[in-house]
Structures are given as C-alpha cells and as structure tokens.
BADRENLUM-703848 format. One record per residue: residue number from 1; residue in one letter; chain; z, y, x of N, C-alpha, C in turn. Coordinates in pm, whole numbers, plus 50000, padded with zeros to 5 digits. Layout:
% residues N
   voba   pakol   drenvo    n_c3    n_c2    n_c1   ca_c3   ca_c2   ca_c1    c_c3    c_c2    c_c1
    NUM       A        A       Z       Y       X       Z       Y       X       Z       Y       X
...
***
This chain:
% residues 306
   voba   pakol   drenvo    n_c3    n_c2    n_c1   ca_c3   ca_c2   ca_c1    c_c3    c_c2    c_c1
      1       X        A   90795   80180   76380   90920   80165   76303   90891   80117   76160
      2       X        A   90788   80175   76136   90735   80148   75951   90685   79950   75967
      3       X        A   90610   79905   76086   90634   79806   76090   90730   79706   76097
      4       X        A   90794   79744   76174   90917   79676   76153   91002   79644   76058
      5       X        A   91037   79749   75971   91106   79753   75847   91028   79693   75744
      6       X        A   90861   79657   75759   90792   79564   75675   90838   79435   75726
      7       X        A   90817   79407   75852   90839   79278   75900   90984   79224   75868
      8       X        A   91086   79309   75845   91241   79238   75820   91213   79269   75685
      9       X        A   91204   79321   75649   91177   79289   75448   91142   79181   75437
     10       X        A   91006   79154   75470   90908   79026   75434   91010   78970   75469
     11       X        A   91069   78919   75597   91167   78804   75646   91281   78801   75506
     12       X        A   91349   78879   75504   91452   78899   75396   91410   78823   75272
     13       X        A   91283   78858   75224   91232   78799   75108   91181   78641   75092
     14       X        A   91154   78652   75235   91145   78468   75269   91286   78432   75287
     15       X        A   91344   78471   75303   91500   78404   75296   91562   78385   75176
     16       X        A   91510   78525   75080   91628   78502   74975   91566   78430   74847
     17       X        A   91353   78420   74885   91309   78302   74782   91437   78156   74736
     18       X        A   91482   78101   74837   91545   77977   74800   91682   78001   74678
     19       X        A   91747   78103   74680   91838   78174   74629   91741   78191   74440
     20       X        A   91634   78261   74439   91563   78268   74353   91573   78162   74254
     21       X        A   91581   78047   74298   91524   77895   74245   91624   77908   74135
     22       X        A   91580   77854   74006   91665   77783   73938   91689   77634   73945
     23       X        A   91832   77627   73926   91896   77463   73970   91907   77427   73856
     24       X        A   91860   77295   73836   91862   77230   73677   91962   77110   73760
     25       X        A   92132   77110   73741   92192   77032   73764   92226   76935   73608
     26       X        A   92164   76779   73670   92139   76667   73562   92251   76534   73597
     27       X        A   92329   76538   73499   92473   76452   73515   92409   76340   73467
     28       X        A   92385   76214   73508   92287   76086   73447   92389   75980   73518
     29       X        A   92364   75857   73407   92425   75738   73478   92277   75646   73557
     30       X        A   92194   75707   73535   92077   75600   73549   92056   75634   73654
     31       X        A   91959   75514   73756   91925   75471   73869   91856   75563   73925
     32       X        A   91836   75553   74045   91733   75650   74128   91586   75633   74095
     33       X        A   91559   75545   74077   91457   75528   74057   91336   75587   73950
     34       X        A   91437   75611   73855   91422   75667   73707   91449   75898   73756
     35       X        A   91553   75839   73821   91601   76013   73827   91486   76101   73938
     36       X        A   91459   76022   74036   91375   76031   74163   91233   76087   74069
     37       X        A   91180   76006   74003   91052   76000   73939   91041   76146   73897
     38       X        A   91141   76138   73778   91149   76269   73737   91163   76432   73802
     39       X        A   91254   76369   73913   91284   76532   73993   91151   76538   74037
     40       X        A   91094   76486   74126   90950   76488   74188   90891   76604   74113
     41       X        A   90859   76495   73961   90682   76530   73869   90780   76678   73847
     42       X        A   90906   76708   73775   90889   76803   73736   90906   76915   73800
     43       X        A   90991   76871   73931   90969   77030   74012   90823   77054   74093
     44       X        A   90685   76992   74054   90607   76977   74134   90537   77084   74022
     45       X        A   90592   77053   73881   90525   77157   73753   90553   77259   73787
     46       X        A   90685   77230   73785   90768   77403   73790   90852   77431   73958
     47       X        A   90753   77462   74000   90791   77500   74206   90908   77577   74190
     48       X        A   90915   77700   74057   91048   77765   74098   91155   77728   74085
     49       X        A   91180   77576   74006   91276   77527   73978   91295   77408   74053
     50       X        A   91412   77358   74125   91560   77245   74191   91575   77205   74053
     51       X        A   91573   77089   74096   91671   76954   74017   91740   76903   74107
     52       X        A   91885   76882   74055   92005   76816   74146   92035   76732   74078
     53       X        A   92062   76585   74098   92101   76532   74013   92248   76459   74044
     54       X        A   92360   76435   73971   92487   76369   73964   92467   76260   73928
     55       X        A   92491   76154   74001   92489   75986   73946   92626   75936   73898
     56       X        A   92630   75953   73778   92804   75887   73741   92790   75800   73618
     57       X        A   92907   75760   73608   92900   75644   73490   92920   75759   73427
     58       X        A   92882   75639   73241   92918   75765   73089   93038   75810   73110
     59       X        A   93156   75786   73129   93259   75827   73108   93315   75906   73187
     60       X        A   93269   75879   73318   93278   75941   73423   93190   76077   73408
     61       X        A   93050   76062   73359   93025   76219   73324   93030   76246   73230
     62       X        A   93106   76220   73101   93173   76307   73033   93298   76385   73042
     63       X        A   93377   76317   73165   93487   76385   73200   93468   76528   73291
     64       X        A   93305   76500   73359   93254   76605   73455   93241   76762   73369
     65       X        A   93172   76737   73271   93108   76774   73210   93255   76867   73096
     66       X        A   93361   76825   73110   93465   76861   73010   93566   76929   73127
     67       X        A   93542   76898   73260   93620   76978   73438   93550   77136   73434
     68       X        A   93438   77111   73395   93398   77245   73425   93384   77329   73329
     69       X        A   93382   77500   73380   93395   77586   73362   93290   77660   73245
     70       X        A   93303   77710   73141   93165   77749   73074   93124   77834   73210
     71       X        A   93007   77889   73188   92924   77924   73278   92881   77843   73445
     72       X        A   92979   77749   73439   92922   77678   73547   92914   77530   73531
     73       X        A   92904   77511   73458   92861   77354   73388   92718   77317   73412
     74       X        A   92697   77184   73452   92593   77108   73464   92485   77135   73338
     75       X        A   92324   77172   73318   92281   77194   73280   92207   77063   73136
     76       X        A   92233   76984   73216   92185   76842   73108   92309   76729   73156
     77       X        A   92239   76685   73067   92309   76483   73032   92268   76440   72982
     78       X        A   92227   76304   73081   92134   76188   73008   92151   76072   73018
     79       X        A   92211   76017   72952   92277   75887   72935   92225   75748   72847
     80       X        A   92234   75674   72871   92176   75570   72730   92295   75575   72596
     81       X        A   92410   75578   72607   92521   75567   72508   92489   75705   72423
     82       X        A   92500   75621   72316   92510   75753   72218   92657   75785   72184
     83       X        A   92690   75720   72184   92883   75748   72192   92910   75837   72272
     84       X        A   92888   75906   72348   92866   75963   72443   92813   76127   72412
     85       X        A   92734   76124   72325   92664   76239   72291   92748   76292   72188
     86       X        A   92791   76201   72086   92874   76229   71982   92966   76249   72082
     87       X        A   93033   76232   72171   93174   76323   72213   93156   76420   72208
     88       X        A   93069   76436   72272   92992   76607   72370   93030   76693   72263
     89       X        A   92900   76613   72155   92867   76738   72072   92978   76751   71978
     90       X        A   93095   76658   71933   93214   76734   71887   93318   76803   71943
     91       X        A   93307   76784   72065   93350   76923   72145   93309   77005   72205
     92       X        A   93180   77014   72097   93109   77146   72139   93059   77168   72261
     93       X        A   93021   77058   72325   93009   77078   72483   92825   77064   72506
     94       X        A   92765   77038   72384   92596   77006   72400   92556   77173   72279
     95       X        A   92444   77221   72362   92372   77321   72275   92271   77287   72216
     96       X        A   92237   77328   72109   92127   77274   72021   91995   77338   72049
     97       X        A   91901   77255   72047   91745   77312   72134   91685   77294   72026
     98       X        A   91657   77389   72004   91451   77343   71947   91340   77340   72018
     99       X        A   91310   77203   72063   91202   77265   72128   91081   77148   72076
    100       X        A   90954   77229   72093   90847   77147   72044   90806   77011   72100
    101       X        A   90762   76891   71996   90757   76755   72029   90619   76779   71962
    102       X        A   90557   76682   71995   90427   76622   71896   90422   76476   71905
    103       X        A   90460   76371   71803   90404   76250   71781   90526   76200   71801
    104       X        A   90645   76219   71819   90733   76099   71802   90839   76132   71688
    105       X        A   90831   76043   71636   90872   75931   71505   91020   76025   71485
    106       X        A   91035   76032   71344   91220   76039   71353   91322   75930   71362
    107       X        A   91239   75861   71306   91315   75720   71322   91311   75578   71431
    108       X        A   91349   75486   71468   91273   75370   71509   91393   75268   71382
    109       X        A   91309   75203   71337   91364   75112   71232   91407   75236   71133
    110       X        A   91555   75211   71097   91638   75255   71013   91716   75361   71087
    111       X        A   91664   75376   71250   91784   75451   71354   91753   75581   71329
    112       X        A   91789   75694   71327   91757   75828   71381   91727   75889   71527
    113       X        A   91592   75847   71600   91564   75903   71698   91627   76021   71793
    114       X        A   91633   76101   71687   91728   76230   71771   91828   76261   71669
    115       X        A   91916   76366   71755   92013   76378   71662   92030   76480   71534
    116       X        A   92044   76438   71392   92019   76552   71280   92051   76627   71265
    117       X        A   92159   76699   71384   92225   76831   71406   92129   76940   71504
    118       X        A   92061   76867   71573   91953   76909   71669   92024   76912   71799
    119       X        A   92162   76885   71830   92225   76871   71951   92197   76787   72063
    120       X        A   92135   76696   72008   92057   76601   72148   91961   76542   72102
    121       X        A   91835   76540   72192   91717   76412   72182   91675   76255   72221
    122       X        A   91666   76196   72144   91614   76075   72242   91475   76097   72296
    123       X        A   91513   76086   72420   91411   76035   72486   91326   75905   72580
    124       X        A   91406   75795   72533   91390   75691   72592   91402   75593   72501
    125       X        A   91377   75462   72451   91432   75359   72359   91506   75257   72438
    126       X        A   91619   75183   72442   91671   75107   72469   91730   74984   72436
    127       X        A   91677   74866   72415   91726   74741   72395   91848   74656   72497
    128       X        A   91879   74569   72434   92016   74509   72553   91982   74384   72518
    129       X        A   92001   74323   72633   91983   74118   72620   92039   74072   72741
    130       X        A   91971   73980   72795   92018   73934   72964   91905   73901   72995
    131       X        A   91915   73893   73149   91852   73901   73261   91891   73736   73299
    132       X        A   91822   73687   73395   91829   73570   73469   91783   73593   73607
    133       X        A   91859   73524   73708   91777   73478   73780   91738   73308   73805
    134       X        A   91598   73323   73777   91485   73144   73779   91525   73054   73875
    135       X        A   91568   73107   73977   91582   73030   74107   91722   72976   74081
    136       X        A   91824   73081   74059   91972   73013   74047   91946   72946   73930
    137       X        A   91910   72995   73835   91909   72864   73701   91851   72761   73754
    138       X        A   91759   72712   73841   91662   72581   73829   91786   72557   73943
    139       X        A   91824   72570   74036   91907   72514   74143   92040   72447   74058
    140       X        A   92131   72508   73941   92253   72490   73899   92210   72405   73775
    141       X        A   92049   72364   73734   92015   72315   73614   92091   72348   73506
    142       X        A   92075   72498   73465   92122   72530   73367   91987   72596   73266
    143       X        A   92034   72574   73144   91903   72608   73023   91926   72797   73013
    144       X        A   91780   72835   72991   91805   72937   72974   91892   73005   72795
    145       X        A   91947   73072   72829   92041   73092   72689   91934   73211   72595
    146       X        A   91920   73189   72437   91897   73283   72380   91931   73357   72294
    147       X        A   92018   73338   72262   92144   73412   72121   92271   73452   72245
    148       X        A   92312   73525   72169   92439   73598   72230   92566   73485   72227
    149       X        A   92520   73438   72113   92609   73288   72131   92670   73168   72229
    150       X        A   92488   73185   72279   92491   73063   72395   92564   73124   72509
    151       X        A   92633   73245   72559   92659   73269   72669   92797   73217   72655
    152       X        A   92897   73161   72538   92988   73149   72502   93028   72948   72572
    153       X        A   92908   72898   72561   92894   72750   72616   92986   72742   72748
    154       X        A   93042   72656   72741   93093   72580   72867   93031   72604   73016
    155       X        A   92890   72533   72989   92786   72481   73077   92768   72641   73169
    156       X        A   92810   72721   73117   92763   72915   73161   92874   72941   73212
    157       X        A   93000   72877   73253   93120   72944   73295   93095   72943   73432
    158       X        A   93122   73064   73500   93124   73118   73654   92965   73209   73689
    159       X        A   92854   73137   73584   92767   73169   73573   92696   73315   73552
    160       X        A   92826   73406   73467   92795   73520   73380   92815   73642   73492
    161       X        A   92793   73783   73456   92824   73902   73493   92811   74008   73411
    162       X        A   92907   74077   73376   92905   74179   73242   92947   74325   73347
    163       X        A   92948   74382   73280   93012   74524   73317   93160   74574   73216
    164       X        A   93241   74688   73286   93296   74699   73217   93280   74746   73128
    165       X        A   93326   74752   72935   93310   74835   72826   93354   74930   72852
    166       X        A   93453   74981   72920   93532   75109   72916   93484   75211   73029
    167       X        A   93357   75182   73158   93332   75208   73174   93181   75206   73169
    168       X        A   93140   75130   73127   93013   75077   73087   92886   75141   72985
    169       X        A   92838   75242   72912   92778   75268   72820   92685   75116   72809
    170       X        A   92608   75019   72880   92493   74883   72865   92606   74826   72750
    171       X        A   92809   74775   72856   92862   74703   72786   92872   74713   72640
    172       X        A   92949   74853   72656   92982   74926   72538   92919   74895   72410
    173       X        A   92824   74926   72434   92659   74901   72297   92670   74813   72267
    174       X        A   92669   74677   72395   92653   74539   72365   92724   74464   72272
    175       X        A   92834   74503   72325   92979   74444   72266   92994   74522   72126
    176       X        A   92933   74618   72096   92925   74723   71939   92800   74603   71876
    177       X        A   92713   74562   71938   92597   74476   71895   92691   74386   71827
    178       X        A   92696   74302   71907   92785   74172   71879   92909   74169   71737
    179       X        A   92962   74279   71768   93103   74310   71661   93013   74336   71528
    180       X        A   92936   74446   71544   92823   74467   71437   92752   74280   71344
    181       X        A   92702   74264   71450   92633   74130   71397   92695   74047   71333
    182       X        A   92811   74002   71390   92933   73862   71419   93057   73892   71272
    183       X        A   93087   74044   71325   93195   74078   71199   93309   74085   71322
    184       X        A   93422   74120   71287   93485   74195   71333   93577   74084   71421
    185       X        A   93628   74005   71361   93746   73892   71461   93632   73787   71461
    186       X        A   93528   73731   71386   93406   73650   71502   93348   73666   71657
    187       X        A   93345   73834   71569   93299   73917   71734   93339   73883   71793
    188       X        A   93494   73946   71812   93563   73908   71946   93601   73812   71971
    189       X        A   93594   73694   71873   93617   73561   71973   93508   73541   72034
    190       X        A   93346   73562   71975   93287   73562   72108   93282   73610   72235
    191       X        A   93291   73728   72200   93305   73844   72334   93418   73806   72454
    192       X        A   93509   73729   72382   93637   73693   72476   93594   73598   72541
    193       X        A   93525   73487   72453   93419   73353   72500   93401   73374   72613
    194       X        A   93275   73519   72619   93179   73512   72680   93228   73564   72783
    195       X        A   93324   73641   72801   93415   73732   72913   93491   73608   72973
    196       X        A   93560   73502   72931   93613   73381   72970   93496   73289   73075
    197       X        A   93383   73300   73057   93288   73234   73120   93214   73337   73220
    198       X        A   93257   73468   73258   93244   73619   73318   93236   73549   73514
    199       X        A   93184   73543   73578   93217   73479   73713   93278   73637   73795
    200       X        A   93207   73737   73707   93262   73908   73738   93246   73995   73644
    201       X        A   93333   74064   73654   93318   74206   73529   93281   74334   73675
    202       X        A   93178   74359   73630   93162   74495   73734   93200   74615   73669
    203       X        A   93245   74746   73782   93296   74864   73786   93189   74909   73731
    204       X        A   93051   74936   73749   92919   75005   73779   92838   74877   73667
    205       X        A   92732   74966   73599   92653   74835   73522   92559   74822   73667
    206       X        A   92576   74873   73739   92436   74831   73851   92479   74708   73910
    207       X        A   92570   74722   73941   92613   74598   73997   92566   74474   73930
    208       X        A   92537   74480   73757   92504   74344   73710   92384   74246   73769
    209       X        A   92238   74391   73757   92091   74336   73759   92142   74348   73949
    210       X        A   92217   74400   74028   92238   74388   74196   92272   74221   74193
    211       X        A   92335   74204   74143   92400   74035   74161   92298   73969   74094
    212       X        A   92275   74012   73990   92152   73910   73946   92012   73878   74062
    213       X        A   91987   74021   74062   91838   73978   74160   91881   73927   74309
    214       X        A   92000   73903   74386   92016   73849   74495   92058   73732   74505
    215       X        A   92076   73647   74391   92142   73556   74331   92274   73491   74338
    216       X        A   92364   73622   74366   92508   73624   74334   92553   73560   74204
    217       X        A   92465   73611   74098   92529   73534   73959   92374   73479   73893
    218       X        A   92425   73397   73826   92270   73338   73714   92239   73436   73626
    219       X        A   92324   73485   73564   92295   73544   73425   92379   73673   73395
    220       X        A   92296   73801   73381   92400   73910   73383   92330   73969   73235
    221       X        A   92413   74038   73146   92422   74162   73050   92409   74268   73047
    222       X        A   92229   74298   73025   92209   74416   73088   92127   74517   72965
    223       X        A   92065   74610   73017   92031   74727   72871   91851   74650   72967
    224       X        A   91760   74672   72901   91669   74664   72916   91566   74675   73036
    225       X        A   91615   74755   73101   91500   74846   73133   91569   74772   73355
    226       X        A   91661   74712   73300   91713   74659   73436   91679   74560   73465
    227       X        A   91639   74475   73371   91536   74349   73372   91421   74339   73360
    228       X        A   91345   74427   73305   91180   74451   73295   91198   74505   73443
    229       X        A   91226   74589   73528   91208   74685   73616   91185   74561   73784
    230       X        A   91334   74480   73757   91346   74391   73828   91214   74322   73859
    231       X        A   91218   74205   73723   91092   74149   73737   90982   74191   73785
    232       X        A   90921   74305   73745   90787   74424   73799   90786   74431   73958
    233       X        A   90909   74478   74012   90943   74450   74153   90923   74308   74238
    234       X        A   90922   74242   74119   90898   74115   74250   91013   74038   74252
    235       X        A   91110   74047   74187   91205   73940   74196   91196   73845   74094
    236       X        A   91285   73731   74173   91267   73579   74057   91329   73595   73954
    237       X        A   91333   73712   73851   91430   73707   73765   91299   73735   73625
    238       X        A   91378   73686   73524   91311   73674   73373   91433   73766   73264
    239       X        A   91345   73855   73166   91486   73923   73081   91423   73857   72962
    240       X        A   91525   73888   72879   91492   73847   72710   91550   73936   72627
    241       X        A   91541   73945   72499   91639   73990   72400   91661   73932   72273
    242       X        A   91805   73894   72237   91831   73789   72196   91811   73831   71998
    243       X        A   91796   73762   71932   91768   73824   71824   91866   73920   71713
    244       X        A   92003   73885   71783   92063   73974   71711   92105   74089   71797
    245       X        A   92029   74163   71846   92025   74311   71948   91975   74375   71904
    246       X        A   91994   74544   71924   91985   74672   71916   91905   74761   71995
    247       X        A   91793   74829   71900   91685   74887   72007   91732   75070   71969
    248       X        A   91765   75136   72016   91897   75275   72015   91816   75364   72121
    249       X        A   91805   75498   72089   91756   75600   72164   91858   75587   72310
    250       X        A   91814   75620   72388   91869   75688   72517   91845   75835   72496
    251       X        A   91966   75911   72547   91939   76019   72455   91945   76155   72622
    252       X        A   91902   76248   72572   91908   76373   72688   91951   76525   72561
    253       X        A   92061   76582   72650   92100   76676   72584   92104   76783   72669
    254       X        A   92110   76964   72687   92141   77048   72721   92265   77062   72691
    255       X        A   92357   77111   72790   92501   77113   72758   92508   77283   72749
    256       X        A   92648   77302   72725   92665   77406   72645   92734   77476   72756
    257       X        A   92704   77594   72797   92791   77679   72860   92759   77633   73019
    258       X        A   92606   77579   73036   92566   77563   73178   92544   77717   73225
    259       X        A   92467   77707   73341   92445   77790   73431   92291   77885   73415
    260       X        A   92229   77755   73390   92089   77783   73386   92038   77719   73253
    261       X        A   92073   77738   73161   92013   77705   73027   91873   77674   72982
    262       X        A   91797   77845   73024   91649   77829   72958   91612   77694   73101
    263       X        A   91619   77674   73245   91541   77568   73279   91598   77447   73215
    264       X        A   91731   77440   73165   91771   77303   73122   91668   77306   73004
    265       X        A   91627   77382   72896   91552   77353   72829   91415   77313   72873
    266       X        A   91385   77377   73015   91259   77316   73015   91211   77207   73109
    267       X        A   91330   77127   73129   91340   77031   73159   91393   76889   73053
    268       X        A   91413   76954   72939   91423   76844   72885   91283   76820   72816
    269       X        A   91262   76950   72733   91086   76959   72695   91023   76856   72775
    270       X        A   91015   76869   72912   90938   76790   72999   90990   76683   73002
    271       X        A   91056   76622   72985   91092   76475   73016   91021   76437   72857
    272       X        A   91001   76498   72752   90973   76405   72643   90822   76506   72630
    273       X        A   90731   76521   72711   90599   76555   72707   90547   76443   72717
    274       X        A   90437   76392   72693   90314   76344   72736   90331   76269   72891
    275       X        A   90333   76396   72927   90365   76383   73071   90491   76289   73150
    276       X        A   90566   76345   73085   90712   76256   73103   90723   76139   73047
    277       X        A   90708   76139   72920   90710   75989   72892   90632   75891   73002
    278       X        A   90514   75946   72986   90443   75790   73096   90491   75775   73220
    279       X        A   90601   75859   73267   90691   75827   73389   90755   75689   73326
    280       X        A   90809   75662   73227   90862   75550   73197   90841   75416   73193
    281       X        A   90724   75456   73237   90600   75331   73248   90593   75272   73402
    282       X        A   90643   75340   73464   90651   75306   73585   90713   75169   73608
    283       X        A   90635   75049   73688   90737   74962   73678   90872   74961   73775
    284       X        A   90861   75054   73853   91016   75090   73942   91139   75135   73759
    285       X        A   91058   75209   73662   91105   75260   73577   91157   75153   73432
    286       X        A   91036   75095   73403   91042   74981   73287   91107   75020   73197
    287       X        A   91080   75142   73119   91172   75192   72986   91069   75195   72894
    288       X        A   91114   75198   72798   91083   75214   72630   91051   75372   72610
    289       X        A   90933   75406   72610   90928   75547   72554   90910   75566   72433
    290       X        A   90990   75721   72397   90981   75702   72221   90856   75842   72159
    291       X        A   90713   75787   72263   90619   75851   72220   90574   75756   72147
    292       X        A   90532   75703   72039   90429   75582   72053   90288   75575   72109
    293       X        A   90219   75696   72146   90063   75669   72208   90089   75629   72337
    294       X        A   90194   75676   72402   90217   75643   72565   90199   75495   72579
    295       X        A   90200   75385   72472   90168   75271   72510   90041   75214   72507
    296       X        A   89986   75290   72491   89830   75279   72482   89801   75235   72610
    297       X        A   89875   75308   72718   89853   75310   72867   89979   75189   72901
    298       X        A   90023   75116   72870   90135   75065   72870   90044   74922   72968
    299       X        A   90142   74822   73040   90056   74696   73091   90057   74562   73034
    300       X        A   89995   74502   73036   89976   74407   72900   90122   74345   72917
    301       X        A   90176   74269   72788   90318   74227   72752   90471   74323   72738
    302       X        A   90422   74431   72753   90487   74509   72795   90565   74524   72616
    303       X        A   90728   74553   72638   90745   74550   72502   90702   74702   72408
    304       X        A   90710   74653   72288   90641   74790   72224   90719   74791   72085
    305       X        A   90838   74841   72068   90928   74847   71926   90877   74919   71836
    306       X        A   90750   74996   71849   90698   75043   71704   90533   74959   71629
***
C-alpha cells in the first residue's frame, strides 16, 4: 500500500510539473524567425520557463495589451515602433525594470537607446530604406532608386509596395522619416507621390519583403532587417538605405500588471545579454544589435551604425 501511494504521488508530480512552468507570454509584431530563435535559446537556459508568443501588428498589440485584465496581461512587448512604447508607458501599461546591461551605449547618434524613464529597452537597432527585387528590375529595365525621392518618378508607378501607416509601425517611422527630413507639406507631397506610384498598400508589413522576394512587386518599403534577412536566404533581392533615414531602437518592454513578471524580467535581461544579442546575427534574423562588441562576430559587410 505504502508503494502505491509513492507510485501515484510520483505520477501526480509528473503531471502537475507542466502546471509549475512559468509562461512568459510575448505580444511581438516580428517574424517567426526572429521570435522562434529566441523561444528556443531561452527556454533551453531557463527549462522552467514557456514562451508563448502572439504575432500581431503594433496596433493591434497595443489594443491586446489595453483588453486585458491587470493580473492577466501578456508579460512583454516587442515591437520596432517607438510610438508604441510611448502609448504603453503613458497609460501606464509598461513596468519599469532595472536590470543589469554591460556595454551598450545610451545613445546611437543623438537617439536615446532606451527609455529615460526606465520603462522600456532597446534592444535591437533599426534602419528603414527599400528592398528590390534584381530580377524584376533587370526584366522591367528600371534603375535602381536611392533617395526617398526617386520612388516619387513616373518610371516606378505600379512598381512600389508600402504597408499601411495606420497599421504599420516599418510605415509609420518611414513616413515620420520623410515628414522629418522634407518638412511638413514637402513631405506629404512626396509621400502621396510615392503612395500614387503604390502597385499595393499591404494590411501586414510582411506582405511587403513576401511580394518583393517572389517577384510580385519590384520595389517594397521596408525596416531593415527584411532586406538583409532576405538577401542572406538566397533570394534575388538587394536592400539599401537611402540617405535621409533613421537608425531608432527596436524596443522590448515588461508590461505592467502581467501574470508572470519576475520571468518577463528575465526574459528581457536575456534577449539583451551577450547571448541574445548574437541571435541577431542570424542571417534568418539580420538585425542591428545594440551591443557594439557583438559585431566583432558579425559577417563581413554586414551593417554596423556605431
């Protein structure tokens, strides 16, 4: 009898290990590829901890993220838009972490790396330009464009693919680039230009570098890391960045009133370790990390903003 009641314990306790786990649920607009990497390395650190991750646009998970309940709210958000973070954190919806960094910069240029409230970190750097694909350009003999200008040309109409701004965090930035650079009614006559010569505005920014690398469109408007990634893969496509563009943290925050807090903290820790950064290096990945030694290991041409 004394055996037995060991043997259904033990069973019991193998059952209710999975229950044990902490769930680090991560609301991200970014690709699998990027999110995949990460769940792997870090639940392979930390066995007692699940990562779940939510794939939604910015806006779409900021609305997630504002549905739920304190105590049952998604544990992070990681988005490239910083517009985005500033919502959060004025409605109080991001908690402020301290947690230890070694070696990255407060700044890149004139930007503030993380945020000076301590409410969110960058952990990624992000530039925006366009993408091509070589094959549709040499077939339609069209020049490759390098100013934000040239997408405004004639010769580019049917040619283009943007995303939407309003759902978009890539657009969003872009079109803040442009208004920034241009001035305020220059801007938007380009932007209208360049939306006039649009062959599609996509729902999803994935859809841009999707049409680009199958050669649905010549030339799409993308954040960085969708055109380095491409190319690395093997497709006929070339990115650039045009000289009047914006190199801006991608940022990761703990939200406020999650479930599981201390792992959200130690999952963000980990994404900006040592360790994590050189996930970014991955060419499935092709991001900007905002360690600077991680490029030490970086592959030759690879861009390097510090």
């Amino acid at each position: 009898m004394q055996v037995n009641w060991f043997v259904i314990a033990f069973a019991a306790g193998i059952l209710a290990n999975p229950a044990l786990a902490d769930i680090v649920t991560v609301v991200t607009s970014f690709p699998k590829e990027l999110t995949e990497a990460y769940k792997n390395a870090y639940e392979k650190k930390y066995p007692a901890d699940k990562v779940e991750i939510l794939n939604k646009g910015t806006s779409a998970g900021i609305a997630y993220v504002r549905e739920q309940s304190a105590g049952n709210r998604p544990e992070i958000f990681w988005a490239s838009a910083p517009d985005a973070f500033e919502v959060l954190a004025a409605e109080k919806l991001l908690q402020k972490v301290d947690v230890a960094t070694t070696g990255i910069p407060e700044k890149i240029g004139s930007y503030p790396i993380n945020d000076p409230e301590g409410m969110y970190r960058g952990q990624a750097l992000a530039g925006y330009g366009f993408m091509w694909n070589t094959r549709y350009m040499n077939a339609h003999k069209l020049p490759v464009p390098k100013e934000w200008s040239d997408l405004t040309k004639p010769i580019y109409h049917g040619h283009i693919a943007t995303s939407s701004p309003s759902r978009s965090g890539t657009s969003h930035l872009t079109f803040e680039t442009i208004l920034q650079g241009e001035g305020w009614d220059p801007g938007w006559r380009q932007i209208l230009q360049i939306a006039g010569n649009a062959a599609a505005v996509t729902e999803r920014s994935f859809g841009v570098p999707d049409g680009v690398q199958n050669g649905q469109f010549g030339i799409g408007i993308v954040i960085d890391f969708f055109g380095l990634a491409a190319k690395a893969s093997g497709f006929p496509t070339e990115f650039a960045y045009p000289s009047g563009t914006a190199i801006v943290p991608a940022n990761i925050g703990v939200v406020a009133g999650a479930k599981n807090v201390e792992a959200g903290k130690r999952f963000l820790q980990f994404t900006l370790s040592e360790e994590g950064q050189q996930l970014l290096l991955d060419p499935k990945i092709s991001r900007l990390p905002v360690l600077p030694a991680a490029y030490a290991k970086a592959p030759a041409g690879y861009p390097n903003p510090f």
